[in-house]
C-alpha positions in Angstrom: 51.0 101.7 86.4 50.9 103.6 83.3 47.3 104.6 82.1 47.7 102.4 79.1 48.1 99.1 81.4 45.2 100.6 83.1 42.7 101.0 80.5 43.9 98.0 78.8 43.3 96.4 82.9 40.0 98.1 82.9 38.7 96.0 79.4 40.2 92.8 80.6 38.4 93.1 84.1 35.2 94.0 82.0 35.1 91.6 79.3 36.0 89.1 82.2 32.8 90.2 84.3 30.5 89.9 81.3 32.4 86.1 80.6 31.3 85.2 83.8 27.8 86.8 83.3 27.4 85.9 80.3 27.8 82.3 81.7 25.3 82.7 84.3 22.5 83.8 82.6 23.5 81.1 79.5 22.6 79.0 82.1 19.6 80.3 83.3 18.3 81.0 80.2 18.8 76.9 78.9 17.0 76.1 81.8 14.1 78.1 81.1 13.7 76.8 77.8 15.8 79.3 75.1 16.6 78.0 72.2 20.0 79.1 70.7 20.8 79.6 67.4 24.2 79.9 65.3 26.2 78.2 67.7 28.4 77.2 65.2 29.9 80.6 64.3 30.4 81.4 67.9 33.7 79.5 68.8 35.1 82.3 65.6 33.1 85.4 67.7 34.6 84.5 70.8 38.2 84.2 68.9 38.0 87.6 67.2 37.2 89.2 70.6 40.0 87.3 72.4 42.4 87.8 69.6 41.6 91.7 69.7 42.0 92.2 73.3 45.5 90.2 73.6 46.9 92.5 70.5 45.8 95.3 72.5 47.8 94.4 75.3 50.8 93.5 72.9 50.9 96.3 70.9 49.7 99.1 73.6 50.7 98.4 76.7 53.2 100.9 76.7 51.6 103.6 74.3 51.1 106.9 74.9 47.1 107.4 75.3 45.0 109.9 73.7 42.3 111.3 75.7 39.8 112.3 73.2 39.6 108.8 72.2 39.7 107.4 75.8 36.7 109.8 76.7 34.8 108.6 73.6 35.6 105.1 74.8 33.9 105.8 78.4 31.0 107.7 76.9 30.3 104.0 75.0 30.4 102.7 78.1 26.8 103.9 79.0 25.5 103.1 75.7 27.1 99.5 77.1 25.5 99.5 80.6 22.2 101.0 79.0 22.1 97.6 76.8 23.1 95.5 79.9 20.4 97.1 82.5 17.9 96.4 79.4 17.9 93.4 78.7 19.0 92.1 82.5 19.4 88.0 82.5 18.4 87.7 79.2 21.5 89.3 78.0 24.3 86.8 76.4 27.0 86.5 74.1 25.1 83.4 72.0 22.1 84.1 69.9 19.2 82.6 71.9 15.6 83.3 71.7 13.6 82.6 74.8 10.1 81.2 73.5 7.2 83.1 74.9 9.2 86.0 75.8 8.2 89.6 74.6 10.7 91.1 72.2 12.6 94.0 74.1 11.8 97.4 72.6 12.4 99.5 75.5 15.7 101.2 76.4 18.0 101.6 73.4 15.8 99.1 71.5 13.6 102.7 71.0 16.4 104.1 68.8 18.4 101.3 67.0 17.7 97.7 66.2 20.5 95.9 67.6 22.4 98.6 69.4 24.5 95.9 71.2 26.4 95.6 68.0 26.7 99.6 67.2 28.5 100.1 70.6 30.8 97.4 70.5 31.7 98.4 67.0 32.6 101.5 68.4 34.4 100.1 71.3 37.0 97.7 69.3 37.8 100.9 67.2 38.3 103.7 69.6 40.2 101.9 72.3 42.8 101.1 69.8 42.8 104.6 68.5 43.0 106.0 72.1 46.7 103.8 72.4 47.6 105.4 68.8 47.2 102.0 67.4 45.1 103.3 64.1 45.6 100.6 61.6 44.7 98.2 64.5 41.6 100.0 64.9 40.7 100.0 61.6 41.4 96.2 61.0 39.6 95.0 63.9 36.4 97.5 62.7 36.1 95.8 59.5 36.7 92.4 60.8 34.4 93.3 63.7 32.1 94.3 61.4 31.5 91.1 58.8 31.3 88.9 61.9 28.2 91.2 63.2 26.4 91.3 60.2 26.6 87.5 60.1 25.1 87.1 63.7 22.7 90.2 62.9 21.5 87.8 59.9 21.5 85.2 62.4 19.8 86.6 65.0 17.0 88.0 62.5 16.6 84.4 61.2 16.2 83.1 64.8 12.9 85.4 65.1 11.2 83.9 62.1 11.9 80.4 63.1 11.1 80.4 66.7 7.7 82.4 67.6 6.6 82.8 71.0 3.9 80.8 72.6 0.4 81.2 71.5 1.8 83.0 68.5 1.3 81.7 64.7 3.6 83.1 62.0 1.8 84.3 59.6 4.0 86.2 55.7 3.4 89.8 55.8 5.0 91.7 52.6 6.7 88.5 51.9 8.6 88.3 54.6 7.3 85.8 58.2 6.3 88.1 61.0 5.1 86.8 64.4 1.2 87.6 65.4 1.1 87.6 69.1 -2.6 87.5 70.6 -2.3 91.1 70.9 -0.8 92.7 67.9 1.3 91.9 64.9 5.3 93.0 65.5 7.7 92.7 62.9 10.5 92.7 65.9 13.0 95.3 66.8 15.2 93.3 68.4 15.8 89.4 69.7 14.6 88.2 73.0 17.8 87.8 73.8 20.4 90.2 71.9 23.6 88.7 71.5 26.4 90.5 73.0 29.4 89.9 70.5 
């Protein structure tokens, strides 16, 4: 096997892991009461990243790679596991927010609002670039790119319309923020951060 097929085998096997993980804790959360939000735009999400990954496999399977860009490809890769280890179950690929939950602000949550986004942004660019497959990378970054800042608008909305229990929204600089029974948080990032 040529180390093309093999990176392109190693983002199939992990996109397929986090399908069925992804599944799994949909499930669990829906059962312990999330609500999710922009689930019309997801069917298009899901496409974008499906549509990326077979071009990928059309177009490099049998390109040389570059290993600058495949090392900058695995250094995402603990960005991405930092993410997943954060946020545990509550991780999906919808927008749900899990009422009475805390808002997660540990991890990378510290350092960037929705970091999720960041690192897959970085993903669907450099593992084109490492199979020499610049204008590939390029189109699927921009692409990437409008469909994120939809969900990150989405996502944002979700926290003003769904407060967690006990909580009253109350305007704040003229924009809703939730008042816990502790302390008032304007939110760094969802309940549930939205994968893709």
């Amino acid at each position: 096997m040529n180390l093309a097929l093999a990176v392109l085998t190693f983002v199939t096997a992990q996109r397929f892991a986090e399908f069925i993980w992804d599944w799994q804790n949909t499930r669990w959360l829906r059962a312990a009461g999330a609500v999710e939000f922009g689930g019309t735009h997801y069917p298009a999400m899901m496409l974008l990243h499906a549509g990326w990954l077979a071009g990928l496999w059309v177009l490099g399977h049998d390109r040389r790679v570059i290993p600058a860009y495949l090392i900058a490809f695995l250094l995402l890769q603990i960005g991405r596991y930092w993410v997943l280890a954060t946020l545990g179950r509550r991780w999906t690929t919808r927008v749900m927010v899990l009422p009475g939950a805390p808002l997660i602000e540990s991890g990378p949550y510290r350092l960037l609002r929705h970091p999720n986004y960041a690192i897959v942004a970085g993903e669907l660019f450099v593992v084109p670039l490492s199979l020499g497959l610049p204008v590939y990378a390029l189109v699927s970054l921009v692409l990437y790119a409008g469909a994120a800042l939809l969900r990150i608008q989405v996502e944002n909305s979700a926290l003003g319309l769904a407060p967690p229990n006990g909580a009253e929204r109350i305007p704040v600089g003229g924009e809703d923020s939730v008042r816990g029974r502790e302390s008032a948080r304007t939110g760094r990032a969802l309940s549930i951060e939205a994968e893709r």
